[in-house]
Residue frames as a rotation matrix with the C-alpha (Angstrom) as fourth column:
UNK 1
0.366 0.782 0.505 138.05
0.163 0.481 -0.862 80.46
-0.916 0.397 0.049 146.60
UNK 2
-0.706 -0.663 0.248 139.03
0.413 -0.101 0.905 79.85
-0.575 0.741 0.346 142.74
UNK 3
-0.029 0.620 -0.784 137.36
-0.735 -0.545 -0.404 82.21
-0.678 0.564 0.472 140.50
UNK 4
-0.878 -0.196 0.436 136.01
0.251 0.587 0.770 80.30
-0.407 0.785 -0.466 137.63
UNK 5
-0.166 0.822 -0.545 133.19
-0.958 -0.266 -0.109 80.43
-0.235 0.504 0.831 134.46
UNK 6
-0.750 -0.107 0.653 131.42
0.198 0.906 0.375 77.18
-0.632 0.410 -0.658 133.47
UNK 7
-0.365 0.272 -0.890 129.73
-0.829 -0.529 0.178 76.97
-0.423 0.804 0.419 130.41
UNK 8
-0.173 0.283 0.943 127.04
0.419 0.888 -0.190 74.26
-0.891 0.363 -0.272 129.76
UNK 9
-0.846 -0.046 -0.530 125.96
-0.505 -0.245 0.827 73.87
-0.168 0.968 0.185 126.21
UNK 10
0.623 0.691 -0.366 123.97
-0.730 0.682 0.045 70.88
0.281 0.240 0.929 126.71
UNK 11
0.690 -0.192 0.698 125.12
-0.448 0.643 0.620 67.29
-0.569 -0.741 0.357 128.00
UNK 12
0.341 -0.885 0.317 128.91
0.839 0.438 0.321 66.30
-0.423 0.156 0.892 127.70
UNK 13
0.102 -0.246 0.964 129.22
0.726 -0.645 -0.241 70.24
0.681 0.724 0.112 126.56
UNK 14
0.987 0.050 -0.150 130.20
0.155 -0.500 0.852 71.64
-0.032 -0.865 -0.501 129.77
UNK 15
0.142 -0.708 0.692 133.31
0.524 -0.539 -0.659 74.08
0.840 0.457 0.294 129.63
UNK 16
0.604 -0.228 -0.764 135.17
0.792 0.063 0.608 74.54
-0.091 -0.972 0.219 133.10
UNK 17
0.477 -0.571 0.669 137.08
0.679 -0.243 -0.692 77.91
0.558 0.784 0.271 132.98
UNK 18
-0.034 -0.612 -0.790 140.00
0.924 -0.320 0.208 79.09
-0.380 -0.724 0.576 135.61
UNK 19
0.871 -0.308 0.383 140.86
-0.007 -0.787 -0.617 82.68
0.491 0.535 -0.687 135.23
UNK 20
-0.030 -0.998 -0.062 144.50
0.962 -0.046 0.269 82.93
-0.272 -0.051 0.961 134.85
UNK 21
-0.556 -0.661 0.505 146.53
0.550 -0.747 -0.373 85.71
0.624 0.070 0.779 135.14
UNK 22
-0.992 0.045 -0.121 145.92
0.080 -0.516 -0.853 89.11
-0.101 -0.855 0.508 136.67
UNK 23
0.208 0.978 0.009 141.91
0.874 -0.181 -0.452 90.05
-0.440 0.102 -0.892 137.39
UNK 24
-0.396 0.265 0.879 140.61
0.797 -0.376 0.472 92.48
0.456 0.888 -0.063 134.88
UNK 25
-0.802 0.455 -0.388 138.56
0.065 -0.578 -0.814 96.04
-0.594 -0.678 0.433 136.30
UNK 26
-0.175 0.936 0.305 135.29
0.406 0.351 -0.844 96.01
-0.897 -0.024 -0.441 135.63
UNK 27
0.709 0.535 -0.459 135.25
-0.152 -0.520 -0.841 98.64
-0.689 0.666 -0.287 133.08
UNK 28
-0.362 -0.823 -0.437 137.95
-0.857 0.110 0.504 97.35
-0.367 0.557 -0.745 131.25
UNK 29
-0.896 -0.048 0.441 136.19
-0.089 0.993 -0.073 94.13
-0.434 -0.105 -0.895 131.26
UNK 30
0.283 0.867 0.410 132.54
0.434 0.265 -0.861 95.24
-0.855 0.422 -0.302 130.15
UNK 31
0.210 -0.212 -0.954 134.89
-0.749 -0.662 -0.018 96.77
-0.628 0.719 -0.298 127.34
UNK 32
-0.504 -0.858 -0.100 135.56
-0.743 0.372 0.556 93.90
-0.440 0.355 -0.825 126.17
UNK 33
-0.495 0.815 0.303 132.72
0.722 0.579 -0.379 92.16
-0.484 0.032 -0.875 126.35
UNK 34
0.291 0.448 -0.845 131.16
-0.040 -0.877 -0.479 95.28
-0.956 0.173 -0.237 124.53
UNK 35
-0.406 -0.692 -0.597 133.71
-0.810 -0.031 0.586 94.64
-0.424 0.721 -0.548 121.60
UNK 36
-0.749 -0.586 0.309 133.36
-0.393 0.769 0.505 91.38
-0.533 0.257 -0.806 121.28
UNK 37
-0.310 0.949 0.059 129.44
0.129 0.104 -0.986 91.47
-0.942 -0.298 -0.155 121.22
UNK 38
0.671 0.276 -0.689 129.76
-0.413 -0.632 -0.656 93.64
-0.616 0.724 -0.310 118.23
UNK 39
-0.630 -0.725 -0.276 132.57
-0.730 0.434 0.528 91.67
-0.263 0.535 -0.803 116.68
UNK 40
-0.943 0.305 0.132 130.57
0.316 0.946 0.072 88.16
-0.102 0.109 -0.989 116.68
UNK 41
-0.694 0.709 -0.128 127.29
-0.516 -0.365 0.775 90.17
0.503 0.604 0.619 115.75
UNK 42
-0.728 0.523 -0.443 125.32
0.680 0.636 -0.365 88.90
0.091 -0.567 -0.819 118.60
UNK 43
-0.013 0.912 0.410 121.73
-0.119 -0.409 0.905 90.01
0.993 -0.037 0.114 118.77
UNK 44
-0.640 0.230 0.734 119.75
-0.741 -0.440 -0.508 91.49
0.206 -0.868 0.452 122.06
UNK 45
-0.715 0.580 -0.390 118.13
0.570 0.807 0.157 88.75
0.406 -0.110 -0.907 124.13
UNK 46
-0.163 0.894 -0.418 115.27
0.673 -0.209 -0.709 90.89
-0.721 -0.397 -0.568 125.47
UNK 47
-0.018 0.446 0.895 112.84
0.993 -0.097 0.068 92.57
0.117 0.890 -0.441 122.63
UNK 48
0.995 0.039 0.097 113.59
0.040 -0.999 -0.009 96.58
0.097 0.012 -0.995 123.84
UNK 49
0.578 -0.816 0.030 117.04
0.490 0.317 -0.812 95.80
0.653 0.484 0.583 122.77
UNK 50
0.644 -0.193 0.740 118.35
-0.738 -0.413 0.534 96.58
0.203 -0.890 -0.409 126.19
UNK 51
0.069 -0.390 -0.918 121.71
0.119 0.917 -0.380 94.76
0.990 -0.083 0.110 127.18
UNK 52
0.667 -0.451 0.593 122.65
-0.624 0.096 0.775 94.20
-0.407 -0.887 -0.218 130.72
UNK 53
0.052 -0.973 0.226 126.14
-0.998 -0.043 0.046 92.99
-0.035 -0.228 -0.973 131.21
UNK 54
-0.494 -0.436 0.753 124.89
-0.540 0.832 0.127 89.49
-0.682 -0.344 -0.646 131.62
UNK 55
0.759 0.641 -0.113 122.78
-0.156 0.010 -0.988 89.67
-0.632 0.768 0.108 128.74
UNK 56
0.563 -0.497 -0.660 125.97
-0.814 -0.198 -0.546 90.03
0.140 0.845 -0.516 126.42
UNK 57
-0.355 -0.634 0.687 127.87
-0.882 0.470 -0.023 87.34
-0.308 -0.614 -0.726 128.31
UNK 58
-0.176 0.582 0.794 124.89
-0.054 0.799 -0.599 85.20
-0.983 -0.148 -0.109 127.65
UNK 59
0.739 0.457 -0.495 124.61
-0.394 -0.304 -0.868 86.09
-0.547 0.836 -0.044 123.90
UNK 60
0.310 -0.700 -0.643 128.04
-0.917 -0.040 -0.398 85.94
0.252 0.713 -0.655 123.09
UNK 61
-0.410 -0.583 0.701 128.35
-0.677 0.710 0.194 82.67
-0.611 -0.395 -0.686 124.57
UNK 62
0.309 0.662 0.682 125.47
0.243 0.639 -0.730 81.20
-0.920 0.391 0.037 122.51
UNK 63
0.640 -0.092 -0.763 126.63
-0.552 -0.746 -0.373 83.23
-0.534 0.660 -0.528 119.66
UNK 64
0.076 -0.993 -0.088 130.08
-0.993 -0.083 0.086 81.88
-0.093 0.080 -0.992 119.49
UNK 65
0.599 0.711 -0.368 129.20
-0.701 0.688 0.188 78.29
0.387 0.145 0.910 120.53
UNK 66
0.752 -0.582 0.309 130.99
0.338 0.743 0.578 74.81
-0.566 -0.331 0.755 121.90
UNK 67
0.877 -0.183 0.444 133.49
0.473 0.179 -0.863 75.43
0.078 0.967 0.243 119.20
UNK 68
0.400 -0.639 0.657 135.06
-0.416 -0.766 -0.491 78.48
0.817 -0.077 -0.572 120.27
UNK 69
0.629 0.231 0.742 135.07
-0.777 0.205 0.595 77.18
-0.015 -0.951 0.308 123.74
UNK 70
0.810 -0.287 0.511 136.71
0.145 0.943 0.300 74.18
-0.568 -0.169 0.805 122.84
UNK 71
0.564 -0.556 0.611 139.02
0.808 0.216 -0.548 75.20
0.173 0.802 0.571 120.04
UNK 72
0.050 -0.496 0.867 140.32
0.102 -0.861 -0.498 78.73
0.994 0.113 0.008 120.88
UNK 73
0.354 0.108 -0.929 141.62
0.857 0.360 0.368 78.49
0.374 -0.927 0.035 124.77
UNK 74
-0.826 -0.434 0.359 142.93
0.465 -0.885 -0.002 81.71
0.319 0.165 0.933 124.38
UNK 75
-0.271 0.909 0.316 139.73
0.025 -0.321 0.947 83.22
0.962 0.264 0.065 123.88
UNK 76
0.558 0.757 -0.341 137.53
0.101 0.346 0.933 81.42
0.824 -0.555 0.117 126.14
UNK 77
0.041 -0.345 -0.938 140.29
0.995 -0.076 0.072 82.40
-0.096 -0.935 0.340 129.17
UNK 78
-0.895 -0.111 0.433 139.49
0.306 -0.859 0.411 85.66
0.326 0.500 0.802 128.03
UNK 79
0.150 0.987 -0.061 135.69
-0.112 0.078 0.991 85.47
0.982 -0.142 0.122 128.35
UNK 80
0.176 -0.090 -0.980 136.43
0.964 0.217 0.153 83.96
0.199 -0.972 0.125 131.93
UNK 81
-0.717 -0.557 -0.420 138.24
0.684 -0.678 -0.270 86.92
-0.134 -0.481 0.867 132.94
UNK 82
-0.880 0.384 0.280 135.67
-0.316 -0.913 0.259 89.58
0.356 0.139 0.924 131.41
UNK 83
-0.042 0.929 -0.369 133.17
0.126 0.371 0.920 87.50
0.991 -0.008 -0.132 132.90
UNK 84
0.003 -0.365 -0.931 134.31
0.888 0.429 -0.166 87.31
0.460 -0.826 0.326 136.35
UNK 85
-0.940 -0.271 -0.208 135.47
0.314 -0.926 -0.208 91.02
-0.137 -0.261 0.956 136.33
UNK 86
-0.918 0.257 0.301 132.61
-0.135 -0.918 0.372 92.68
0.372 0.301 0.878 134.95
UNK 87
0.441 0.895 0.072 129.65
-0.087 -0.038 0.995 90.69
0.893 -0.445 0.061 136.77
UNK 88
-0.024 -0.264 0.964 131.74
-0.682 -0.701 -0.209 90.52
0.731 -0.662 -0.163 139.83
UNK 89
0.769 0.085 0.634 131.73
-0.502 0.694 0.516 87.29
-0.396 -0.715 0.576 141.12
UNK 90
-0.168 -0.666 0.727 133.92
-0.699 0.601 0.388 84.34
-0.695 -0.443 -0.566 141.95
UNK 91
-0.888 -0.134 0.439 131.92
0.068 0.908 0.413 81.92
-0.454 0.396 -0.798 140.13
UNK 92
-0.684 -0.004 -0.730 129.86
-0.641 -0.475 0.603 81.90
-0.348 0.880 0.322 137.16
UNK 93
-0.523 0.188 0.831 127.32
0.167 0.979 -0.117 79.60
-0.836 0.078 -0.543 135.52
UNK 94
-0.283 0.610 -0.740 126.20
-0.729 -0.639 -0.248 80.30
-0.624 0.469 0.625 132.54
UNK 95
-0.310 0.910 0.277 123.63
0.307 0.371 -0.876 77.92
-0.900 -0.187 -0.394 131.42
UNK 96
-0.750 0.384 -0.538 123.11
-0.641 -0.620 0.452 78.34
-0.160 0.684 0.712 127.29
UNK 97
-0.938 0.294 -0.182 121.15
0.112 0.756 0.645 75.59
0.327 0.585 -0.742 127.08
UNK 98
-0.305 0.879 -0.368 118.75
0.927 0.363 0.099 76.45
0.220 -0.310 -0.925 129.41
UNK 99
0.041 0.370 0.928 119.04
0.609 -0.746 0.270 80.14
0.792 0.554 -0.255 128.87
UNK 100
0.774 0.447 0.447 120.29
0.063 -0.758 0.649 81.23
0.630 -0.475 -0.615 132.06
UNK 101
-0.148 -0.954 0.260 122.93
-0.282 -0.211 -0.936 82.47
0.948 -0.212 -0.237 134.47
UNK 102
0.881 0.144 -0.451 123.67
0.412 0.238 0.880 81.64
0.234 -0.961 0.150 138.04
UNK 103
0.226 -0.902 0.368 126.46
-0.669 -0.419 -0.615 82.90
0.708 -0.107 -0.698 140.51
C-alpha cells in the first residue's frame, strides 16, 4: 500500500501527497510537527488548550493554507512524512474544510 496525506481545502483544493524518501520515527516526526506549530503560530483547536498530535496536523494545515500546499512542495512532502510517521498510518485525510481527519 502507498503511504499518502490528502488535503482538502474545499472544492478543486484537494492536495494528494506521496511520502518520498525514507519514513520518519514517530518522535522525530511529532518533533517536527511541534516546531512547526510554533513556527506558523497556530492556535489550539479545543478550548483547554490541549493538543493531540492530530490536533496540530489539523491546525497547521489550516494555518498555513492552499498556498503552502501548492507553492512550497518541499514543505508539504514534509508534512506528509510527519504526518504519516507520527499518527501512524498509511493514509491520511485531513479534511480542513470540514474540520476533520480520517485514516
Amino acid at each position: 500500500m502507498r503511504s499518502q496525506v490528502i488535503v482538502v481545502f474545499g472544492p478543486g483544493q484537494e492536495y494528494t501527497l506521496a511520502a518520498a524518501g525514507p519514513g520518519w520515527a514517530a518522535d522525530a516526526a511529532r518533533r517536527w510537527l511541534d516546531e512547526q506549530f510554533v513556527a506558523n503560530d497556530c492556535e489550539p483547536l479545543r478550548s483547554s488548550g490541549k493538543v493531540l498530535t492530530a490536533d496540530k496536523v489539523m491546525a497547521l494545515a489550516m494555518t498555513v493554507g492552499a498556498p503552502r500546499f501548492a507553492g512550497d512542495a518541499d514543505w508539504a512532502a514534509e508534512f506528509a512524512r510527519a504526518t504519516l510517521a507520527a499518527l501512524g498510518r498509511p493514509l491520511v485525510r485531513v479534511d480542513v474544510a470540514g474540520g476533520a481527519i480520517s485514516y
